[in-house]
C-alpha atoms as an extended CHARMM CRD file, in Angstrom:
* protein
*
        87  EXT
         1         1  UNK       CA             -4.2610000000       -3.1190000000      -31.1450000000  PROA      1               0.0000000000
         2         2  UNK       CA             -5.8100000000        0.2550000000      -31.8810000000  PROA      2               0.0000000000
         3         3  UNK       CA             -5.0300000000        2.3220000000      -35.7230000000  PROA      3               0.0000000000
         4         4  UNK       CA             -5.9240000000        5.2770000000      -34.6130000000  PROA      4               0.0000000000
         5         5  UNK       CA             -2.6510000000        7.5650000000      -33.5050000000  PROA      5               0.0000000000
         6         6  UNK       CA             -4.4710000000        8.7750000000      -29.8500000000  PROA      6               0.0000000000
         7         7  UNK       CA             -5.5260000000        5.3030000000      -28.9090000000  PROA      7               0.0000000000
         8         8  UNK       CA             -2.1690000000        4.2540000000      -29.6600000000  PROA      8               0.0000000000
         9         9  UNK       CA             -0.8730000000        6.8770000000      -27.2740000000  PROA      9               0.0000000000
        10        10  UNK       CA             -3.3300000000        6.1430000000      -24.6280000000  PROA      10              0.0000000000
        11        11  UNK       CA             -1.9500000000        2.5780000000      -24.4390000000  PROA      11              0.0000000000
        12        12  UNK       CA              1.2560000000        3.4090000000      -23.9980000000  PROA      12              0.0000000000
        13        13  UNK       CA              0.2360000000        5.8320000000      -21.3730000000  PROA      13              0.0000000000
        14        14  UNK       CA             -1.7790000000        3.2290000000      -19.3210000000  PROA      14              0.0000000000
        15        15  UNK       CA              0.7570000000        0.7460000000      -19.5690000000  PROA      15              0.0000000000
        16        16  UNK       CA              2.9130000000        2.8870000000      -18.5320000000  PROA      16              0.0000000000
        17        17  UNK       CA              0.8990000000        4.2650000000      -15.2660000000  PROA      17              0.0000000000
        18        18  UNK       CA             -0.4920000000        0.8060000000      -14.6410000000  PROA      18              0.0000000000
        19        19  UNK       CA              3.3170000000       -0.5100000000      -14.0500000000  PROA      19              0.0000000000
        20        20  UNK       CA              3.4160000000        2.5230000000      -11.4740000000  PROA      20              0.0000000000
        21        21  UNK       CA             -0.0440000000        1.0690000000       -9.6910000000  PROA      21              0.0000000000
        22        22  UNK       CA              1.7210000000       -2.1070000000       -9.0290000000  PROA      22              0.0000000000
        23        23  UNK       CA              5.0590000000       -0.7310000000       -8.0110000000  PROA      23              0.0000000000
        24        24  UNK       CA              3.2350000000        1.1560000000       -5.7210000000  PROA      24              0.0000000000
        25        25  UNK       CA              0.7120000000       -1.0820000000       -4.1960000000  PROA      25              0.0000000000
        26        26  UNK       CA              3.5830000000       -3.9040000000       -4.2360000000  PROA      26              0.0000000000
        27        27  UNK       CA              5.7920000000       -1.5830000000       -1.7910000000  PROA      27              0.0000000000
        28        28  UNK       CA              2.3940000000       -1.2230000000        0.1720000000  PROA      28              0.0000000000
        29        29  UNK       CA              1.9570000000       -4.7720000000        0.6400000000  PROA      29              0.0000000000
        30        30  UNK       CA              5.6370000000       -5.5310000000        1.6880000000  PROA      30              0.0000000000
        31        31  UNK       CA              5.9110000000       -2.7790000000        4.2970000000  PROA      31              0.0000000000
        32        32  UNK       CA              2.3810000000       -4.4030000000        5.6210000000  PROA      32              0.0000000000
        33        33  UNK       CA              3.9900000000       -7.7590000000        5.7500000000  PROA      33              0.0000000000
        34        34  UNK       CA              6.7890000000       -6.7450000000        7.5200000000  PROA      34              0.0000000000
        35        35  UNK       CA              4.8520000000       -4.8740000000        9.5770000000  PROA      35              0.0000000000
        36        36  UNK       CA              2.8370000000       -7.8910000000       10.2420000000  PROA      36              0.0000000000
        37        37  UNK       CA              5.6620000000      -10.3930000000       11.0780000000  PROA      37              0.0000000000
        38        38  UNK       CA              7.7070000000       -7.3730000000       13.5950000000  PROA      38              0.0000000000
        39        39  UNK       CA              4.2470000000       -7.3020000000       15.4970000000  PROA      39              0.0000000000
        40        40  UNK       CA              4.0180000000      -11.0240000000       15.4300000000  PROA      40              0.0000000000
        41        41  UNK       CA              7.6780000000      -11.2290000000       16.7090000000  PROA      41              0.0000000000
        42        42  UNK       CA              6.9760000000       -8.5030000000       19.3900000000  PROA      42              0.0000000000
        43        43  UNK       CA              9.9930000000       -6.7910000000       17.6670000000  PROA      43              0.0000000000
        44        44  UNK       CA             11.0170000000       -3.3560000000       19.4420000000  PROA      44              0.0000000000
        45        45  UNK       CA             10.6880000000       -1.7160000000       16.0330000000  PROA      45              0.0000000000
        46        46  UNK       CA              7.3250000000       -2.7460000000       15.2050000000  PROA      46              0.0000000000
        47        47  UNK       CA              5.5080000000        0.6500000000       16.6100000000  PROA      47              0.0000000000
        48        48  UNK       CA              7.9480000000        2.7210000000       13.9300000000  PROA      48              0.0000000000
        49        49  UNK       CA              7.4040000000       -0.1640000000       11.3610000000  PROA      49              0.0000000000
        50        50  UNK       CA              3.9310000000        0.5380000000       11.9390000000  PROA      50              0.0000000000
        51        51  UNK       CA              3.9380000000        4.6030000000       11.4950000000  PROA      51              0.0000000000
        52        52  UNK       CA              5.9750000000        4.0650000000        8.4960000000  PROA      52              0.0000000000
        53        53  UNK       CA              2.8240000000        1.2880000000        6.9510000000  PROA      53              0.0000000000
        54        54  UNK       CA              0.2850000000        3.8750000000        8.3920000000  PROA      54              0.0000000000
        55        55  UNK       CA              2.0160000000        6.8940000000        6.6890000000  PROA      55              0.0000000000
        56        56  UNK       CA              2.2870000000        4.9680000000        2.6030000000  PROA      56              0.0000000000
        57        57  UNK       CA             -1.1090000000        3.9770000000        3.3490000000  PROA      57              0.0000000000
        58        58  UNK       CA             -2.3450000000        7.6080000000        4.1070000000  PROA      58              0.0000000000
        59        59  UNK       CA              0.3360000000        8.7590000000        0.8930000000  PROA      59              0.0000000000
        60        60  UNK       CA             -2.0060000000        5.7380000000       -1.1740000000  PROA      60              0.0000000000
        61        61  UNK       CA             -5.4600000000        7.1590000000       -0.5370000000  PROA      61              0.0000000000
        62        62  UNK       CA             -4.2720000000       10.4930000000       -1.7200000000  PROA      62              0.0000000000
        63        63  UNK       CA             -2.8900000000        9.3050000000       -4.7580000000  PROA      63              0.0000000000
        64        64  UNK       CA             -6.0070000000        6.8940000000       -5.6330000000  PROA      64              0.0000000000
        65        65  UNK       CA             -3.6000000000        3.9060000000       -5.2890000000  PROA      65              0.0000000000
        66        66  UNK       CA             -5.8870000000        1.8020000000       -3.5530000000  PROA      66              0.0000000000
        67        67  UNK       CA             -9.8180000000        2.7190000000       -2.2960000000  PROA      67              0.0000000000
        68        68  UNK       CA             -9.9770000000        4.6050000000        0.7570000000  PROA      68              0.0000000000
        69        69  UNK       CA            -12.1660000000        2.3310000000        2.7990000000  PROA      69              0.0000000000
        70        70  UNK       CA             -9.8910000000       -0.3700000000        1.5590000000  PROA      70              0.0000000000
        71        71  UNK       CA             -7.0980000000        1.6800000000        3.3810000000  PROA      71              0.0000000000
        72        72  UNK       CA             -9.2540000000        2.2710000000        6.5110000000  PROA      72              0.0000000000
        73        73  UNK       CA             -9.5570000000       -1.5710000000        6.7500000000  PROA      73              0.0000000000
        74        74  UNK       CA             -5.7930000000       -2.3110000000        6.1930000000  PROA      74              0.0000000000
        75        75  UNK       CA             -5.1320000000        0.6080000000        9.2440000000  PROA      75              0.0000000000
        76        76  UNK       CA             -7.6610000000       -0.6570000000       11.4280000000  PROA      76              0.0000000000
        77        77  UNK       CA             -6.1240000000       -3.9020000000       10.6690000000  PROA      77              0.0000000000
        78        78  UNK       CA             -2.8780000000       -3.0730000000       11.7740000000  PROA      78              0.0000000000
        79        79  UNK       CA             -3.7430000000       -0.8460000000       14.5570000000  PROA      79              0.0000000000
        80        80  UNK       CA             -5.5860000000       -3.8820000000       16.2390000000  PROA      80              0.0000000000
        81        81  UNK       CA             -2.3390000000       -6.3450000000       15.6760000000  PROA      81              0.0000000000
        82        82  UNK       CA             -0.0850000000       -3.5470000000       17.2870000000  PROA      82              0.0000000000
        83        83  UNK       CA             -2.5420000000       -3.0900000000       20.1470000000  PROA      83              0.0000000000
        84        84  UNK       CA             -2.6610000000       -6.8520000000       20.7920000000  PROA      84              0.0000000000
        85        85  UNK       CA              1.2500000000       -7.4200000000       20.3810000000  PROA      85              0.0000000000
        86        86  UNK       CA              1.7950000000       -4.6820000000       23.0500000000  PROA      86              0.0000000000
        87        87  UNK       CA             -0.2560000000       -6.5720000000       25.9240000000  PROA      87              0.0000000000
């Protein structure tokens, strides 16, 4: 635990933002996982489940949620499972 009055601050502050990270990348994963399982299902709502994942995973790069070629996997990923539910 730090003494100094800043350090202590700073703690609190990246607890704080670090509990944001997860929320974040935790709503990411689930709307992938749906996504995943509507495709899988051949569900009618899969292409707008799939704009929606593609949209919070642009919204994530900008914000530095997750790495950007991380994201360019994840929507290359999902662009392929749509493309090969469709057929």
């Amino acid at each position: 635990m730090p003494n100094i009055k800043s350090a202590i601050k700073r703690t609190k502050i990246i607890a704080k933002k670090t509990a944001a990270n997860k929320m974040q990348k935790s709503k990411i994963r689930t709307l992938l996982k749906k996504t995943g399982s509507a495709v899988a299902a051949s569900a009618e709502n899969a292409g707008d489940l799939a704009r929606q994942a593609q949209t919070a995973l642009d919204k994530a790069a900008a914000k530095g949620y997750l790495h950007k070629h991380n994201i360019a996997r994840k929507k290359s990923k999902l662009a392929k499972a749509l493309a090969s539910g469709q057929k």
